[in-house]
C-alpha positions as CSV (number, residue, x, y, z in Angstrom):
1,X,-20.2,5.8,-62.7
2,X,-18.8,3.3,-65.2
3,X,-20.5,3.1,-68.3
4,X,-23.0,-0.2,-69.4
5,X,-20.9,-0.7,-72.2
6,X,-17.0,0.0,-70.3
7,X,-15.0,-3.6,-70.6
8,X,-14.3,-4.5,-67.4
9,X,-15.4,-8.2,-66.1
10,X,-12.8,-11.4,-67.0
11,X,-14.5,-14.2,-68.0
12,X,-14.2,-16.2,-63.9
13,X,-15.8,-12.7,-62.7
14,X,-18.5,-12.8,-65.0
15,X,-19.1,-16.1,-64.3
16,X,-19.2,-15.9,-60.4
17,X,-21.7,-13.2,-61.0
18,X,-24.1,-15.0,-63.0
19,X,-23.7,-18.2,-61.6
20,X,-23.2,-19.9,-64.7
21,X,-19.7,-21.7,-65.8
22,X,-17.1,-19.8,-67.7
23,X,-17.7,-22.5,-70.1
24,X,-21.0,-21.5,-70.6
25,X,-20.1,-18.0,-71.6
26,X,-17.9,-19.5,-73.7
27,X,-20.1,-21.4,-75.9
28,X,-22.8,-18.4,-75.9
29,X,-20.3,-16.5,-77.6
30,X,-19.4,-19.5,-79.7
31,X,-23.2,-19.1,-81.0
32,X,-23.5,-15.5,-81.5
33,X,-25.9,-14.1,-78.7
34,X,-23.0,-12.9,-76.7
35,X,-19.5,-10.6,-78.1
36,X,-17.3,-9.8,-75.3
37,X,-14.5,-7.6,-75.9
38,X,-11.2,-8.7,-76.1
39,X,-7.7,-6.9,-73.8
40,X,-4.8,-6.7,-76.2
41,X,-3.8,-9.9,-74.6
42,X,-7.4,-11.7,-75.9
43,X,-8.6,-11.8,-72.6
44,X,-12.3,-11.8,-72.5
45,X,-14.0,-8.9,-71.0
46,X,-17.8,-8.5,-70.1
47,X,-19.3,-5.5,-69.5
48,X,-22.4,-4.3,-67.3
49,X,-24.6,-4.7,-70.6
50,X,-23.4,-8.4,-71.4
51,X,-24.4,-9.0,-68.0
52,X,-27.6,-7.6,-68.4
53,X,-27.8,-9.7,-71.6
54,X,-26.5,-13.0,-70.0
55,X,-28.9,-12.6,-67.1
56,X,-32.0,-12.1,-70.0
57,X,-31.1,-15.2,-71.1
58,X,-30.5,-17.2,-68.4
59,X,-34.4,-15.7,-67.5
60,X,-35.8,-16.9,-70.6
61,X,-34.2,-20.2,-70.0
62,X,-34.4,-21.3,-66.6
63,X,-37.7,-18.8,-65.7
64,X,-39.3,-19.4,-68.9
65,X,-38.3,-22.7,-70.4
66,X,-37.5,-21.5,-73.5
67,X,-34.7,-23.2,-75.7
68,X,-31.5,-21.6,-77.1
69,X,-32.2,-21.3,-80.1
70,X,-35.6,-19.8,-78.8
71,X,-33.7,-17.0,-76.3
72,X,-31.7,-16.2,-79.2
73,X,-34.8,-15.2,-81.1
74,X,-36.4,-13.4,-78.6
75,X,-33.5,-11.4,-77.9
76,X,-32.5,-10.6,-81.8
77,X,-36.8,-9.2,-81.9
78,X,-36.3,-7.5,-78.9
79,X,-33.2,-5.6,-80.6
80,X,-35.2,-4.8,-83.4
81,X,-38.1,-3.7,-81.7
82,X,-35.8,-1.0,-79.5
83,X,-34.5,-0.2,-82.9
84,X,-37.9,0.8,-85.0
85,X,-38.9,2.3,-81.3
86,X,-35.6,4.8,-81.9
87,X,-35.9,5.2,-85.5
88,X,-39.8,6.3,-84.8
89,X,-39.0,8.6,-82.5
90,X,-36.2,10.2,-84.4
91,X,-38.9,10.6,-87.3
92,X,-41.5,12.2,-85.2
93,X,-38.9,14.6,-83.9
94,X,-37.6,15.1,-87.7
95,X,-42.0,15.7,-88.6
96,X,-42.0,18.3,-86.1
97,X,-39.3,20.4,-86.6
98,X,-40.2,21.0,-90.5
99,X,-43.7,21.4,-89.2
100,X,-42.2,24.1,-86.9
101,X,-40.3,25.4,-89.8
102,X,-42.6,25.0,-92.8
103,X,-46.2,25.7,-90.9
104,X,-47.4,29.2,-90.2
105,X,-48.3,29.0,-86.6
106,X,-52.0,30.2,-86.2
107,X,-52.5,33.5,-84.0
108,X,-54.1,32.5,-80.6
């Protein structure tokens, strides 16, 4: 299984997929919400999660009515939500182990 993040769609391929216009792609990376990586030859090159992105977008757009500008938001709050969510969890785990460490465990 390829990994979500493994290069591996040219710019026509991502396009086809989405249904959008390579242009399009284009100018959402001109903007920011999208960073393909680039083949030593600077050919552009999508991965499974960019699709996944492009396809939130075009959701929030088409589906939703919101603007650009708006998706943009949206998706940079959605980000940081998934990030506090990880960094939470990574605390509770850290609380836990010195509790495991540090607290005598009471005899059942």
């Amino acid at each position: 299984m390829i990994p979500e993040e493994e290069p591996c769609y040219i710019i026509s391929v991502a396009a086809r997929m989405l249904g959008m216009h390579a242009q399009t792609l284009r100018y959402y990376e001109r903007m920011g919400m999208i960073a393909p990586s680039r083949s030593r030859g600077r050919i552009r090159l999508y991965s499974q999660a960019d699709i996944s992105r492009l396809r939130q977008i075009q959701r929030l757009i088409n589906d939703l009515g919101v603007n650009l500008a708006g998706a943009e938001v949206i998706l940079r709050l959605n980000e940081r939500v998934h990030q506090v969510e990880e960094e939470s969890e990574r605390l509770r785990a850290e609380l836990q182990r010195l509790r495991d460490k540090y607290l005598p465990r009471t005899m059942e």
